[in-house]
C-alpha positions as CSV (number, residue, x, y, z in Angstrom):
1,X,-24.4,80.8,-35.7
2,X,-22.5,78.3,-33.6
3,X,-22.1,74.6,-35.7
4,X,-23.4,72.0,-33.6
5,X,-20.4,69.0,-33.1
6,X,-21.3,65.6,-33.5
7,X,-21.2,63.0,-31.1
8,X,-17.5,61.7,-31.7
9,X,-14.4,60.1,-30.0
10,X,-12.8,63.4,-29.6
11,X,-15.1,64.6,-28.1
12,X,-16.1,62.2,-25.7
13,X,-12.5,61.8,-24.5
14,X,-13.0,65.8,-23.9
15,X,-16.1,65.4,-22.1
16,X,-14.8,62.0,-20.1
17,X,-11.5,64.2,-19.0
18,X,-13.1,67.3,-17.7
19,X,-15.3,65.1,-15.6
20,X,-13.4,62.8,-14.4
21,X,-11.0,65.7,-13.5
22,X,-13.7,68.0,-11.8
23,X,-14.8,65.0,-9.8
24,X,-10.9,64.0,-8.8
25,X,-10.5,67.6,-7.6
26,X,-13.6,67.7,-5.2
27,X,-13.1,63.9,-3.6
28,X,-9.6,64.9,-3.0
29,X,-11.0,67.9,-1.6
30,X,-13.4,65.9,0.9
31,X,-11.0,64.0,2.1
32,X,-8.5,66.5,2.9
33,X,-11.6,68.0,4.9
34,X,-12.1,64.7,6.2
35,X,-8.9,63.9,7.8
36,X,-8.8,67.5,9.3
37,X,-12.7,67.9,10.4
38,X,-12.5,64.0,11.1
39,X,-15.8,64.1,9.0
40,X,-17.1,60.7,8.7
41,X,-15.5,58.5,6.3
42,X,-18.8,57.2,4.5
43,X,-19.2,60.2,2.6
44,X,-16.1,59.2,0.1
45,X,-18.0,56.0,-0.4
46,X,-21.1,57.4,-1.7
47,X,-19.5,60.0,-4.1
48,X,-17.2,57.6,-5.7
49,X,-20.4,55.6,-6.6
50,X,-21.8,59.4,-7.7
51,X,-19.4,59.8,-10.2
52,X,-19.5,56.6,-11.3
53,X,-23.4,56.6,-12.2
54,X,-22.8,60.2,-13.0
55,X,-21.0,59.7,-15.6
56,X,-23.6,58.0,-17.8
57,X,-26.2,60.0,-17.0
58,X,-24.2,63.1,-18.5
59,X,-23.8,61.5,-21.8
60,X,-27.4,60.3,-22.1
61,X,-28.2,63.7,-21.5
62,X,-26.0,65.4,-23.5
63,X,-26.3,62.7,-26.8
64,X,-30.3,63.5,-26.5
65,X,-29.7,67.1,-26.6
66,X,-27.1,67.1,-28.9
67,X,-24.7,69.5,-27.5
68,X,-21.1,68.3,-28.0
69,X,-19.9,72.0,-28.5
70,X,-16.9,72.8,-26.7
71,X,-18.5,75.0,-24.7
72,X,-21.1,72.6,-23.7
73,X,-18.6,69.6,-22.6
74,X,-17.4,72.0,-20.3
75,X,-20.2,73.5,-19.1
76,X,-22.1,70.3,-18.5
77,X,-19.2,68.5,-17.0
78,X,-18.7,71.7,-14.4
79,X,-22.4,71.5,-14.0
80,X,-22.2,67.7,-13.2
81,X,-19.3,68.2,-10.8
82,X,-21.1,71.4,-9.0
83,X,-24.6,68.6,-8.4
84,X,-21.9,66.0,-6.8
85,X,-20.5,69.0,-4.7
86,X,-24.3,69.8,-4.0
87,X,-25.1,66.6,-3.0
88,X,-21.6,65.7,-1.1
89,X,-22.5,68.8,1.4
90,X,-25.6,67.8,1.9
91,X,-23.8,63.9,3.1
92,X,-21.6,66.1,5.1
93,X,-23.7,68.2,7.3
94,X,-26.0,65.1,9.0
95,X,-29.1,68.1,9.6
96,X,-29.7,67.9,5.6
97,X,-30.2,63.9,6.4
98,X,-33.5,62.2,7.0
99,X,-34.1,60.5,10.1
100,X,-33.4,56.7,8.6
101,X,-30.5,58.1,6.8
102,X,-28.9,60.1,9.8
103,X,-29.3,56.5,12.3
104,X,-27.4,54.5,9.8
105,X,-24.5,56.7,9.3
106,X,-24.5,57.1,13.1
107,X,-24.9,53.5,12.9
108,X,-22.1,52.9,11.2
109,X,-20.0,55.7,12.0
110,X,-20.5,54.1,16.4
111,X,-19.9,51.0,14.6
112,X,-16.3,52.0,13.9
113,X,-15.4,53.9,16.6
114,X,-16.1,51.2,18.9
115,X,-13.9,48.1,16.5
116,X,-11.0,51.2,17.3
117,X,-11.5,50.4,20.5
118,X,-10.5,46.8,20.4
119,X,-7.4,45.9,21.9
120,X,-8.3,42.3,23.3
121,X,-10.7,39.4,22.7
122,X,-11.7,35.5,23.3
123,X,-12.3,33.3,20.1
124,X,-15.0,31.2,21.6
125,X,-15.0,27.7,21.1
126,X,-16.5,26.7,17.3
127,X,-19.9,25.4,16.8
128,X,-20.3,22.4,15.1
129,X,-23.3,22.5,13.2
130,X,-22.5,19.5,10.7
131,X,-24.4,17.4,12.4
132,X,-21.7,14.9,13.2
133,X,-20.0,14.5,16.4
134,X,-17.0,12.5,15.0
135,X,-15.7,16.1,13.8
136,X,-15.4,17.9,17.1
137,X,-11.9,17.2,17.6
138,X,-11.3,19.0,14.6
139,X,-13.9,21.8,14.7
140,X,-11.7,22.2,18.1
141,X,-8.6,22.0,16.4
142,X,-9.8,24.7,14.0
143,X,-9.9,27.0,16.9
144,X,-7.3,26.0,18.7
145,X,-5.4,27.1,15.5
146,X,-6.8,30.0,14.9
147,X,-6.0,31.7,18.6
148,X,-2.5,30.4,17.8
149,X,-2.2,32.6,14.2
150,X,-4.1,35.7,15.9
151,X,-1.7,35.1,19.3
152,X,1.2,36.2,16.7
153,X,-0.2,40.0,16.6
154,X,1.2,41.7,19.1
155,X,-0.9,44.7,19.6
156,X,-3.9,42.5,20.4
157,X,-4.5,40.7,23.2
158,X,-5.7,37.0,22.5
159,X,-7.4,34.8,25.0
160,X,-5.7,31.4,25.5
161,X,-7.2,27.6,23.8
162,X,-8.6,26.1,27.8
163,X,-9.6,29.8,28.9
164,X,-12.0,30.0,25.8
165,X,-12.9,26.3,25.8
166,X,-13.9,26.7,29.6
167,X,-17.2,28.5,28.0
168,X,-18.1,25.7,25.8
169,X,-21.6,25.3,26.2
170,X,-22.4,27.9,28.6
171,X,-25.5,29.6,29.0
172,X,-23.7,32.8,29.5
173,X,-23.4,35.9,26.9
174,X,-21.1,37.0,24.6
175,X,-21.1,40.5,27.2
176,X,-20.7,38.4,30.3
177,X,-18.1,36.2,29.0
178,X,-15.8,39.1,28.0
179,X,-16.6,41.1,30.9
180,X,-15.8,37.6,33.4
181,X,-12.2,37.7,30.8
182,X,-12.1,41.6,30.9
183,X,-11.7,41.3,27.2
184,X,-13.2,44.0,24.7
185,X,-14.5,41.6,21.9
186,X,-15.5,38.3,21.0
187,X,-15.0,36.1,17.9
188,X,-17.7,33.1,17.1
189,X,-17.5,30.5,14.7
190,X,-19.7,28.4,13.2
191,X,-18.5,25.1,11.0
192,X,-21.7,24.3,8.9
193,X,-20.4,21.9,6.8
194,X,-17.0,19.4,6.8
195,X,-16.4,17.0,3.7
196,X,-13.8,15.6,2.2
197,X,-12.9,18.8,0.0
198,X,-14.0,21.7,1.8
199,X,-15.4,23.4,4.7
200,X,-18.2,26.1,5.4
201,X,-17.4,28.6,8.1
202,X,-19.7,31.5,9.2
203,X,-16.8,33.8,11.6
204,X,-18.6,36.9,13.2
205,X,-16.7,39.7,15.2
206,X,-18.8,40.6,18.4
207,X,-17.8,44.1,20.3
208,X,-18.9,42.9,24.2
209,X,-17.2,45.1,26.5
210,X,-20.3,47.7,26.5
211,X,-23.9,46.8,24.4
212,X,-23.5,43.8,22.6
213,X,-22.6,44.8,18.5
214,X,-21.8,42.4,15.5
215,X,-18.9,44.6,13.9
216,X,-18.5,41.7,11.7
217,X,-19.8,39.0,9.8
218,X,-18.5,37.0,6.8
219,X,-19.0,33.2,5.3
220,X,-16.2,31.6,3.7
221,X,-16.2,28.0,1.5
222,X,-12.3,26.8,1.9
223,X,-10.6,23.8,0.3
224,X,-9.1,21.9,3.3
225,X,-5.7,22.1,1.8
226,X,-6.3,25.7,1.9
227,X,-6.8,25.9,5.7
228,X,-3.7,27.4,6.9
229,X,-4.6,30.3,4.7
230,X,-7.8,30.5,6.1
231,X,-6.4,31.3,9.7
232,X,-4.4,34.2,8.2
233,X,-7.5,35.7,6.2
234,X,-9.1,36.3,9.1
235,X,-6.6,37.6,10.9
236,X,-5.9,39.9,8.4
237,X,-9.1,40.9,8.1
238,X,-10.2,41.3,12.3
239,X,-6.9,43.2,12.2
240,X,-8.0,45.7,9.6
241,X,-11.2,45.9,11.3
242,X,-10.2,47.1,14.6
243,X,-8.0,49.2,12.6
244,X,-4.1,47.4,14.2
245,X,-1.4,48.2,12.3
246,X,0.8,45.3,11.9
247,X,4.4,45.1,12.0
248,X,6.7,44.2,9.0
249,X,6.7,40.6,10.0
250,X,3.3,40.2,11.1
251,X,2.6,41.6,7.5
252,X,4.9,39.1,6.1
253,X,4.0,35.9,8.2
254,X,0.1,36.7,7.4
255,X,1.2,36.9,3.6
256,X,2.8,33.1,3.6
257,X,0.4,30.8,1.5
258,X,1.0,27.1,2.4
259,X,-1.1,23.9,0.9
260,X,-1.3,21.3,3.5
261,X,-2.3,17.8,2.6
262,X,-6.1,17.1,4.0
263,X,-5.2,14.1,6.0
264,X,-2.1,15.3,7.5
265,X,-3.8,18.0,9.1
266,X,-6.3,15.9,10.3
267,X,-3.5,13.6,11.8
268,X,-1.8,16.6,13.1
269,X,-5.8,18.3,14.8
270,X,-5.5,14.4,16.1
271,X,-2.0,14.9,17.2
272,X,-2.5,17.7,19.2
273,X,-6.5,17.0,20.9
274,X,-4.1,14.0,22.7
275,X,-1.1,16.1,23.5
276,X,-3.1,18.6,25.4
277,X,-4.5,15.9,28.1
278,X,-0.6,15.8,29.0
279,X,-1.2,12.0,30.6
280,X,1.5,9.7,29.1
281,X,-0.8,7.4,27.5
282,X,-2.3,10.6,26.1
283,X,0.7,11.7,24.8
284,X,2.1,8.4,23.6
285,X,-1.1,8.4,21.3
286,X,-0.2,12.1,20.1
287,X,3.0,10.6,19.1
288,X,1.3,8.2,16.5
289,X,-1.3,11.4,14.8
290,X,2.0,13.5,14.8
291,X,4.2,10.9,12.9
292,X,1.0,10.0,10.7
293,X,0.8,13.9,9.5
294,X,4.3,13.7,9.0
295,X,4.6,10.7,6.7
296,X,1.4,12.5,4.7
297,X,3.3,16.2,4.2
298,X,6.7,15.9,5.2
299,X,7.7,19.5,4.6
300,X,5.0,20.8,6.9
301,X,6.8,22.1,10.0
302,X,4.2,22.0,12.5
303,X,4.1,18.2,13.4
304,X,7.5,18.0,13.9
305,X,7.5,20.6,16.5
306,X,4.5,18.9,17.5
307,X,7.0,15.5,18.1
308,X,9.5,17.4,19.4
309,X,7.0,19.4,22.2
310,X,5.8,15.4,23.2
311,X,9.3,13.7,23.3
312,X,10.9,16.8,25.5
313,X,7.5,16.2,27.7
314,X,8.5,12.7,28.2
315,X,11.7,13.7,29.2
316,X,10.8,16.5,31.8
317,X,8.5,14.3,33.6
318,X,10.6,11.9,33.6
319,X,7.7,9.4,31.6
320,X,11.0,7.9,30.0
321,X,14.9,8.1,30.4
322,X,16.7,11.2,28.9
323,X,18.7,9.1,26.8
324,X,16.0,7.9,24.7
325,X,14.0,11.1,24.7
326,X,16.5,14.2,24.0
327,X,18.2,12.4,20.8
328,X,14.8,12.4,19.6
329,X,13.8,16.2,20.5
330,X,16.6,17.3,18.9
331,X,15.7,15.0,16.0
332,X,12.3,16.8,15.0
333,X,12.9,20.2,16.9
334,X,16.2,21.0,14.3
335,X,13.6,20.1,11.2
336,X,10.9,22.1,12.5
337,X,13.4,24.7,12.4
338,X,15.0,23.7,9.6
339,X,11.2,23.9,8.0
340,X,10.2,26.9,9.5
341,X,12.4,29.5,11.5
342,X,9.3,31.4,12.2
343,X,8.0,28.4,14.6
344,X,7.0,30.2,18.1
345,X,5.8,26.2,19.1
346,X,10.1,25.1,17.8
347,X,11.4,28.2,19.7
348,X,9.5,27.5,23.0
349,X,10.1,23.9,22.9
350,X,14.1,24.8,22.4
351,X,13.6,26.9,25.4
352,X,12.3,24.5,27.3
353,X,15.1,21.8,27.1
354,X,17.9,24.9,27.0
355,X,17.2,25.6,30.5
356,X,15.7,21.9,32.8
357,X,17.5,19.2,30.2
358,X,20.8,21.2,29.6
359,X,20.8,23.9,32.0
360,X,22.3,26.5,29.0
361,X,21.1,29.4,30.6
362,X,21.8,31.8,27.8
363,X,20.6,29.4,24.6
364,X,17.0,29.3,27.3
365,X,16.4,32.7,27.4
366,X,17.2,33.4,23.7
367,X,14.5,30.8,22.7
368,X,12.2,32.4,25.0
369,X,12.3,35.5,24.1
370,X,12.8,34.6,20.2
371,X,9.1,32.4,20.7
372,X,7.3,35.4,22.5
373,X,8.9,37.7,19.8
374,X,7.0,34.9,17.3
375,X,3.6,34.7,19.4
376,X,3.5,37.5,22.5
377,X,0.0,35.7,23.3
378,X,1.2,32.4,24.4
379,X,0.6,31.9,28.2
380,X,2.6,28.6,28.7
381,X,5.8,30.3,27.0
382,X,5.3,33.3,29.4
383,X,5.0,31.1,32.7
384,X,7.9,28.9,32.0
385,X,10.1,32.3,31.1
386,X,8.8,33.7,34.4
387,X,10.4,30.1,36.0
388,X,13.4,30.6,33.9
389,X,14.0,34.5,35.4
390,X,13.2,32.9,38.9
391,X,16.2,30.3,38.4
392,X,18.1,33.3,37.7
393,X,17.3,35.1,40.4
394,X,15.6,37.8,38.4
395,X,12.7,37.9,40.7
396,X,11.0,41.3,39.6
397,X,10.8,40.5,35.6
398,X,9.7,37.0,36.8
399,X,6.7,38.3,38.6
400,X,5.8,40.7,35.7
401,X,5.9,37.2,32.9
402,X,4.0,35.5,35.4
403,X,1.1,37.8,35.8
404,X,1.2,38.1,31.8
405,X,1.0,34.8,31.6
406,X,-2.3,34.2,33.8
407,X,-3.5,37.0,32.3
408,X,-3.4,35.4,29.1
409,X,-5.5,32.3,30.2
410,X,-6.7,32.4,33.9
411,X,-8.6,28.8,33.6
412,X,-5.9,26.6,32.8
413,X,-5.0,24.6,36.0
414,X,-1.3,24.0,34.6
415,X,-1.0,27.7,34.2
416,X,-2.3,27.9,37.8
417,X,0.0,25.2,39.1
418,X,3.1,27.1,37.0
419,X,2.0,30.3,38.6
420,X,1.7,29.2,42.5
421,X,5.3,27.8,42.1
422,X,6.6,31.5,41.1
423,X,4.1,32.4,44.2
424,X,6.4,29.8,46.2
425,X,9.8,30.5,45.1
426,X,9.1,34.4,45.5
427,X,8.2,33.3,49.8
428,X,4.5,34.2,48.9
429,X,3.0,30.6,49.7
430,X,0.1,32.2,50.6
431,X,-0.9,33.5,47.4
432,X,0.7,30.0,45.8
433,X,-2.5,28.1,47.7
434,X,-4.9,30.2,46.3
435,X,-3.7,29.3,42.7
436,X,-3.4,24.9,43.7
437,X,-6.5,25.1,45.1
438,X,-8.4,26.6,42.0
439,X,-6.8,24.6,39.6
440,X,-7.7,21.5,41.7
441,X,-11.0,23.2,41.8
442,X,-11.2,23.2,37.6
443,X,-9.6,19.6,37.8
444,X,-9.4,17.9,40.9
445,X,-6.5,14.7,39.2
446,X,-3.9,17.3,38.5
447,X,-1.3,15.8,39.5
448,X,1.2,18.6,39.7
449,X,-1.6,21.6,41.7
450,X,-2.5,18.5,44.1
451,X,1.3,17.6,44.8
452,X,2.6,21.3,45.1
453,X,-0.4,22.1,47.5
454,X,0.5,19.5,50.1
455,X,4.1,20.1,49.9
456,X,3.5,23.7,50.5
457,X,1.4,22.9,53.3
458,X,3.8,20.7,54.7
459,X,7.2,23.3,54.5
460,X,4.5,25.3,56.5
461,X,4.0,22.8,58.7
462,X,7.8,22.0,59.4
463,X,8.9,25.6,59.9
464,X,6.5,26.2,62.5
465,X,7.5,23.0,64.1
466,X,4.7,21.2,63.8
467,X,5.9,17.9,63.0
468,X,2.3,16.0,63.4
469,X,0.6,17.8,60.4
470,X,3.6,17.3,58.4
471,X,3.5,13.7,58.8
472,X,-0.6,13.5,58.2
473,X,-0.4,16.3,55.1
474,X,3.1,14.0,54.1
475,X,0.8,10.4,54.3
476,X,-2.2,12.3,51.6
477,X,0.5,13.0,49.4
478,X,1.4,9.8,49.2
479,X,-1.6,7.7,49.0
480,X,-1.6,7.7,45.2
481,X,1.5,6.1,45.0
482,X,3.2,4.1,48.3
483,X,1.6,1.1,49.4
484,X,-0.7,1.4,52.6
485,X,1.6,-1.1,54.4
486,X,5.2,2.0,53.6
487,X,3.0,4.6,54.7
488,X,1.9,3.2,57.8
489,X,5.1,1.9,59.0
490,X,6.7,5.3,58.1
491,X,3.6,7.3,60.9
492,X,4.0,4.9,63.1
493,X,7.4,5.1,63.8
494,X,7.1,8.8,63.6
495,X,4.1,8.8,66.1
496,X,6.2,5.6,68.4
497,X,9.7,7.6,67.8
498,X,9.4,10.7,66.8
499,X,9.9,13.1,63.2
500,X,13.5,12.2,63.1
501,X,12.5,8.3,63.3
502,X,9.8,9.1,60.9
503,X,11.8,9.9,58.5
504,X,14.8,7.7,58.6
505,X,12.3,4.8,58.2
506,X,11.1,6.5,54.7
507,X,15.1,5.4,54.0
508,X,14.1,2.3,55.1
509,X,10.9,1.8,53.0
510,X,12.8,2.9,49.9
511,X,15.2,0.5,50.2
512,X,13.1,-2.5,51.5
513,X,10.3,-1.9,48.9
514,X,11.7,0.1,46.2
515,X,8.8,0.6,43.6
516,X,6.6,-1.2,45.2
517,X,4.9,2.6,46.3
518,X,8.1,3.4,48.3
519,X,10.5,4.8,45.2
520,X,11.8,8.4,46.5
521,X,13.7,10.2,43.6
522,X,17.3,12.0,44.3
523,X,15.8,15.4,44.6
524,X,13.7,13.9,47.9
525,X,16.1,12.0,49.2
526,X,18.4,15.3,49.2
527,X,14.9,17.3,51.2
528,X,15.3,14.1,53.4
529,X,18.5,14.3,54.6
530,X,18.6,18.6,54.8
531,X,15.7,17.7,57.5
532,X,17.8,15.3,59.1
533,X,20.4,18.0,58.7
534,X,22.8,15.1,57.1
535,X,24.3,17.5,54.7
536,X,27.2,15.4,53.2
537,X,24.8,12.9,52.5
538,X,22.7,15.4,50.7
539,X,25.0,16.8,49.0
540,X,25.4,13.1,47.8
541,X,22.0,13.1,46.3
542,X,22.1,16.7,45.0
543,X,25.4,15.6,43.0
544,X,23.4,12.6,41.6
545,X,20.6,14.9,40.4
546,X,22.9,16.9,39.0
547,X,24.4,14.2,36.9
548,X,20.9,12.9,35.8
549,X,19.5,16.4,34.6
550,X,17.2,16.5,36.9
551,X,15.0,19.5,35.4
552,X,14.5,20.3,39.4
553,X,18.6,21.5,39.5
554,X,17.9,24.5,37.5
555,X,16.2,25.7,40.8
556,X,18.9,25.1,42.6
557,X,19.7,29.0,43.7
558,X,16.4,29.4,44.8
559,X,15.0,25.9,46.9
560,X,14.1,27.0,50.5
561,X,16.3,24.4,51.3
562,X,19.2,25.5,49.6
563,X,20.7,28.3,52.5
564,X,20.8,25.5,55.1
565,X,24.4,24.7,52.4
566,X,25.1,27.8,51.0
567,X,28.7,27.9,53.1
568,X,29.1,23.9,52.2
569,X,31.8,23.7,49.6
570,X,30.4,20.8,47.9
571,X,27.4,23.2,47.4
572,X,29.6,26.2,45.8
573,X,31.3,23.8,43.7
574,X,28.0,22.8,42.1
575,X,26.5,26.1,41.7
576,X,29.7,27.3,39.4
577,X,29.3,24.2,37.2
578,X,26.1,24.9,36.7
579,X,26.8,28.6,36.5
580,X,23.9,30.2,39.1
């Protein structure tokens, strides 16, 4: 008669071995007919946990029967494998299911087919549910940084800061929000408590382009000088989700870890709420916050682009003289660098002052194209390259930036105003209306859609010959900023004297009054005297704007203006120094 074994190490290494290895072979069996029948993927799930309760239920069965023969660990462990192989079938053909059970693997199974579908979405502006109004500028700033770390994936398509903020407060759903955006997914946020330490955020991923589906839903507790990290779990995570498959650097950019002093971030959120208003008291104050951060964590990159992006601002719009504000560009945009290659905000801003504050053509387009490599969902980056290719008479690829650019966020009226001057400069003034008008629609004191409307209007106007509505369009341009007593001298000598009179006594204000409301810039002066087709003397003015880096010379091949000199040596002279 066969000796019974007892229960011993031996022998429960035996028994563990054979089990484990039956149950090995059949998974790995599942999912090779998974991947080919493209079976659904929950059934691997539920026969890992199988073998894992399996296992202890096989021991308490065989130690109660005491049957640790050799035969009997094999046996048993075969006849443990065969119930998981019973029980795995019946998981893989759904008819075996009950009706519950069948719905939630469809459930699930619809679930993931439609996050596969995924390819663009809108993070919706944060609620703040703390209680406390003082923290909306950084509840803000939290998403505000969080499209900026998804923008940096390239296979998704990421909904620009004032598009998403537009929806603040709406009444509108998650579905009709995405379908107004033509985006396939939305993310909400919620910030349910902000203290000194840490933060509570609830972040849910909504499918919207069909039935409305949470795909997603997760709470997190971060440390605030954990945030940055923050930004790139979730990214990491919605990425996975919707099943993207990240490059080698995106891999490696979500993988950086960075600590960022509390304060200094808050300076920074401060730093960048101001900034975005683009007034110059606005951004004098975002100045200040940006310095603040700095002197709190001076090895964090991100305020000194921040610096960098406000001084080069300055210096554009000529708020101060270039002297004072490219020395100090260059200052914080070399340590932002120098902190962080990887800055798409550094790259753009190096763009930027490449091409209107130094006219390098080829350092421009390198910057541009080095920032869009860093964040492909940045809308400004893609409207000022569109500009750039314009300057360069690269019409076609212009267009195509453009479009990606309004694409990216359609309810930005400085997006709009960027986008109806590539509408101008490609003769489509037309279409360039349509785009002033709606951002003066969004905000009716932007400056730059209000001015570019009426001096479209106006070169209208003066083609055509029709020299009254350039003068009355030319008089509502400038009510913000001559006197009443310029302007009405300037019509009435244009009504006593004609357009030709009209405009000579603009000269005369200019010089008579100066700032007082009257001050005409070189670039003007040059459109002055092309109308009074005084080209030497315009030529005068051009030469002067030339000298002053006047950001308008980089459009300098392509100014309506510009043919009435093309065969003016003066002229050619110019365009080889500045190499158009």
């Amino acid at each position: 008669m066969e000796q019974h074994e007892q229960p011993g190490r031996s022998n429960i290494l035996k028994t563990l071995l054979v089990y484990l290895g039956g149950a090995w072979v059949f998974i790995e069996a599942i999912n090779f007919l998974i991947d080919k029948y493209d079976w659904n993927t929950t059934i691997v799930d539920i026969l890992i946990l199988l073998v894992i309760f399996g296992l202890p239920a096989l021991f308490i069965y065989l130690w109660f029967q005491q049957k640790f023969t050799r035969k009997a660990i094999v046996l048993q462990a075969l006849n443990a494998t065969l119930a998981l192989a019973v029980i795995g079938f019946t998981i893989v053909n759904p008819d075996q299911l009950n009706p519950t059970q069948l719905r939630l693997l469809k459930f699930k199974d619809n679930q993931k087919k439609l996050a596969e579908t995924i390819e663009s979405l809108v993070i919706l502006p944060f609620d703040n549910f703390t209680g406390n109004d003082e923290y909306e500028y950084f509840v803000a700033g939290m998403q505000s940084s969080l499209i900026t770390d998804m923008g940096r994936i390239g296979a998704l398509k990421v909904m620009c800061n004032t598009t998403s903020n537009s929806f603040k407060g709406t009444s509108k759903s998650v579905r009709q929000i995405a379908s107004e955006l033509e985006v396939d997914a939305a993310v909400e946020a919620s910030i349910t408590c902000l203290g000194n330490d840490s933060i509570c955020i609830q972040t849910r991923l909504i499918y919207a382009a069909g039935e409305e589906q949470q795909l997603w839903v997760q709470d997190f507790r971060v440390a605030k000088d954990e945030i940055l990290n923050f930004y790139n779990d979730v990214t990491k995570t919605i990425s996975e989700e919707i099943n993207i498959v990240l490059s080698p650097r995106e891999e490696s950019m979500l993988a950086e870890t960075r600590k960022v002093d509390p304060e200094s971030y808050d300076a920074y959120l401060m730093g960048k709420f101001f900034w975005e208003k683009l007034d110059p008291e606005s951004v004098q104050k975002s100045l200040e916050y940006f310095q603040k951060a700095i002197d709190l964590d001076p090895e964090w990159a991100d305020p000194y682009a921040g610096l960098a992006n406000a001084w080069s601002l300055f210096g554009m719009f000529g708020y101060m003289p270039k002297s004072v504000t490219l020395p100090n560009t260059y200052k914080y945009l070399n340590k932002a660098l120098e902190l962080d290659p990887n800055s798409a905000q550094a790259h753009y801003v190096k763009a930027l002052n490449a091409v209107w504050q130094e006219f390098d053509w080829e350092q421009g387009e390198k910057a541009f194209l080095r920032s869009l490599e860093l964040n492909p969902n940045d809308a400004l980056t893609h409207i000022y390259y569109a500009h750039y290719l314009m300057c360069m008479r690269r019409s076609e690829e212009a267009l195509q930036q453009a479009d990606l650019g309004l694409d990216l966020d359609p309810l930005k009226p400085l997006v709009l105003a960027l986008y109806g001057v590539v509408m101008n400069l490609a003769g489509d003034s037309e279409s360039a209306i349509q785009h002033f008008e709606k951002a003066l629609a969004l905000d009716p004191d932007d400056l730059l859609s209000f001015s570019n409307l009426k001096t479209t209007r106006m070169n209208i106007a003066y083609r055509s010959g029709d020299y009254e509505k350039w003068f009355e369009l030319w008089g509502e341009k400038v009510k913000r900023n001559w006197s009443e007593e310029c302007r009405q001298s300037v019509l009435n000598a244009f009504e006593e004297r004609g357009h030709i009179a009209g405009i000579e006594e603009m000269f005369i204000m200019n010089g008579k009054y100066g700032n007082d409301g009257a001050l005409m810039t070189a670039g003007i002066k040059f459109e002055r005297y092309i109308k009074l087709e005084a080209y030497d003397q315009a030529m005068d003015f051009l030469e002067q704007a030339y000298e002053m880096r006047d950001m308008d010379m980089a459009y300098l091949a392509t100014n309506e203006y510009y043919p009435y000199l093309k065969d003016n040596p003066r002229y050619q002279v110019l365009l080889k120094k500045m190499n158009l």
